[in-house]
N, C-alpha and C positions, 0 to 999 in steps of 0.2 A: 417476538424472539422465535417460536413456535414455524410460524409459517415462515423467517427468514431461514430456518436451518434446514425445511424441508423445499424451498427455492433452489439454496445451492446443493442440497444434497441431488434433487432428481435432477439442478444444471451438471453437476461433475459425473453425476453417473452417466448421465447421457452422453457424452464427452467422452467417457474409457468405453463405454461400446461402442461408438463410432471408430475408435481406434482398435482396440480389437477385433470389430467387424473391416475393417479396410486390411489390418495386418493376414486375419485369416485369406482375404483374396488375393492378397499379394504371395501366402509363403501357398497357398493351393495354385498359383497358376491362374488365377483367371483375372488378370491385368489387363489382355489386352481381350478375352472373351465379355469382359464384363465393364468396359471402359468406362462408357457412361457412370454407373456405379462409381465405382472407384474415385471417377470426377470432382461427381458428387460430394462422397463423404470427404477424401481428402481438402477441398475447396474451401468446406464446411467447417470443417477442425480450423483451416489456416483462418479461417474470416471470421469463426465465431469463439472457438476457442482461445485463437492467437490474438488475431489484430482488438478485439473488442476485446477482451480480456488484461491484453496490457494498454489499451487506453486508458479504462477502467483506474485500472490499480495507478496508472502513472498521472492522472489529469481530472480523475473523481467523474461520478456521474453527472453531476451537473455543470462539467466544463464542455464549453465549444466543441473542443476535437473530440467529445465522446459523442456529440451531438451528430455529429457529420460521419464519425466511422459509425456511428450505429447505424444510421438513414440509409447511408448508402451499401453497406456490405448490406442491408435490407434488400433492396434495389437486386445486387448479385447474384443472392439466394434465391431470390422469388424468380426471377429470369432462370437461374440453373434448374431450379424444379420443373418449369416447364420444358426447359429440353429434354431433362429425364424423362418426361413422359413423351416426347416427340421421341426419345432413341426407344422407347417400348415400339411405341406403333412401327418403326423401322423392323423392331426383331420380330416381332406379327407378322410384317409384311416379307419377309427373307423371301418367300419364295412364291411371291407374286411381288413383281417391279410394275405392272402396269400398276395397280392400284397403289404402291409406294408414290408412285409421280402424279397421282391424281390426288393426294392426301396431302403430300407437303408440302403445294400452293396453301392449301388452307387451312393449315397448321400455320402456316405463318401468319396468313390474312387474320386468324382468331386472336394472333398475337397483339395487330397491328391494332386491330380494334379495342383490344383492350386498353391499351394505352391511350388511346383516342379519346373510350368512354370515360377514364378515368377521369381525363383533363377536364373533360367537360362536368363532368357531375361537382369538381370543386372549383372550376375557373375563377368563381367571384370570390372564393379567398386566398388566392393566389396573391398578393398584392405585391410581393419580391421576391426573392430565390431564399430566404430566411424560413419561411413557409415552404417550402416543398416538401415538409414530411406530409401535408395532407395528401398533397398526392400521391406520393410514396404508401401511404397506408393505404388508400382506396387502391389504388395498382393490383396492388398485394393482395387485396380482402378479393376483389375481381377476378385475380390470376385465378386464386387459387380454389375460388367456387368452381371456376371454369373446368381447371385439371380437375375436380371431382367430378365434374361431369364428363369429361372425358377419359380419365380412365376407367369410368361406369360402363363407356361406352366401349372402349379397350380389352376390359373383361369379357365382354359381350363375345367380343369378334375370337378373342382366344379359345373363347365355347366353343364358338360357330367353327373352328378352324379345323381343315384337314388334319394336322397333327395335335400332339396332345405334347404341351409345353408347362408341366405341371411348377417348374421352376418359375417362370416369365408372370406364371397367373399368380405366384404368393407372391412376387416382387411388386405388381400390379394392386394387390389388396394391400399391400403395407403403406404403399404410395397414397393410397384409399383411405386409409385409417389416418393418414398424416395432412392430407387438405379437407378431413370431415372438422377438423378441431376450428381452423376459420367460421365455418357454415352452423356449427353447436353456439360457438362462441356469438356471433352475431344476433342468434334465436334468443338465446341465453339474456343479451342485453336487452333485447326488446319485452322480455318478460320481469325481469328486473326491476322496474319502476312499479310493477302492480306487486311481485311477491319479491319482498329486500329481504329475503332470506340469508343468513348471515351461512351457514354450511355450500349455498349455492354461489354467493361469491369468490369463496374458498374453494372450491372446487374450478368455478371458469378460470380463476387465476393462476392455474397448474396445468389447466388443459394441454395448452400444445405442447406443455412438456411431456405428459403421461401419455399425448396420440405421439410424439417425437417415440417414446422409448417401445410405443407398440410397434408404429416402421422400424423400426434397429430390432426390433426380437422377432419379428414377421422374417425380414430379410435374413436375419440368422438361419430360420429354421429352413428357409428354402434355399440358402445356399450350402448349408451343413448338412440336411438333410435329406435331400430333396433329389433329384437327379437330373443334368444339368443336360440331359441328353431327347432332343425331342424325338417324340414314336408317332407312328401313323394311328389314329384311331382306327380300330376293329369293324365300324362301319362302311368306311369307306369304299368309294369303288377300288377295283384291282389296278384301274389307272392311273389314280390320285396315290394311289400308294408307289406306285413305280415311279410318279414323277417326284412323290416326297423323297424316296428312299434316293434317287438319281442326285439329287439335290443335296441331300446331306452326305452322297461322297466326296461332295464337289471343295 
């Protein structure tokens, strides 16, 4: 009873910050600066809130259509996070295009391979399309190793960058904080079989909700707090600052 009430409590909270975090970007103005975002959580709400929610209550969890709307709005999500993290590298890249168009072939090729890998690593229990959640979970567990590593690598380049986009790098770590819970959770089960600690399966069984509500508070603080306006770092040459500053009157 205990861990059911603490299930739905951290699902519905997660749920009014997501709405509360989309309603502050909409009544602040940044709908169309922050689109991706927006995407995002709005998507989110309608696929995880809505549609799996009233399947739920109308069809029970162990009916068919909760079966197929879970798998698949799965499938949506996991594909939508990776874009979000494809439209970061895009707002990194604003003001260099040569390296936007050297990136986004293989942005996609990492996609492509993912999917590839997936199939392959469970083909032999594939035996009908009744089975496609296996693939569907490896996809997922793949995806979203991968975005950890590339918004690692994401971070990186935001350091390295001419300007100082303090907003974009806590959108980046919250993204961070929310595909570490796949990569915990994996470790987690692999250590499991030696220490069946009953506090440690209590705790993985809550993860990606408690890393879910660190991205929703991360993102808060950097779009409520933060300032959404990128500056040249102080280092720079006097060049790179002229062609930053030229760029963001543009």
């Amino acid at each position: 009873m205990l861990e059911q009430l603490l299930t739905n409590g951290l699902q519905y909270a997660g749920y009014l910050f997501q709405a509360l975090l989309l309603g502050v970007l909409v009544a602040r103005g940044h709908l169309k600066r922050l689109a991706g975002l927006c995407l995002y959580l709005g998507l989110f709400l309608l696929l995880d809130a809505a549609a799996r929610l009233y399947t739920l209550l109308h069809y029970g969890r162990e009916s068919r259509q909760y079966f197929y709307v879970y798998w698949l709005t799965d499938v949506v999500l996991t594909v939508l996070a990776f874009a979000l993290v494809c439209a970061f590298f895009r707002r990194v890249c604003a003001d260099d295009e040569k390296m936007w168009h050297q990136l986004r072939p293989v942005l996609g090729f990492v996609f492509l391979l993912l999917a590839v890998i997936s199939y392959l690593m469970i083909a032999s229990r594939l035996h009908n399309y009744t089975e496609l959640y296996y693939w569907i979970y490896q996809f997922q567990q793949n995806t979203y190793f991968a975005c950890l590593v590339l918004t690692t690598l994401l971070y990186i380049m935001i350091q390295r960058s001419e300007v100082r986009d303090e907003e974009l790098a806590m959108l980046v770590c919250g993204m961070g904080i929310q595909f570490a819970a796949p990569t915990a959770g994996l470790a987690g089960q692999a250590l499991l079989p030696r220490f069946n600690h009953e506090s440690m399966v209590f705790f993985l069984s809550h993860l990606d909700q408690l890393c879910m509500l660190g991205m929703l508070f991360t993102w808060w603080y950097a779009i409520t707090k933060l300032s959404h306006e990128a500056t040249v770092r102080a280092n720079v040459p006097a060049v790179a600052r002229r062609r930053v500053e030229s760029f963001s009157e543009v």
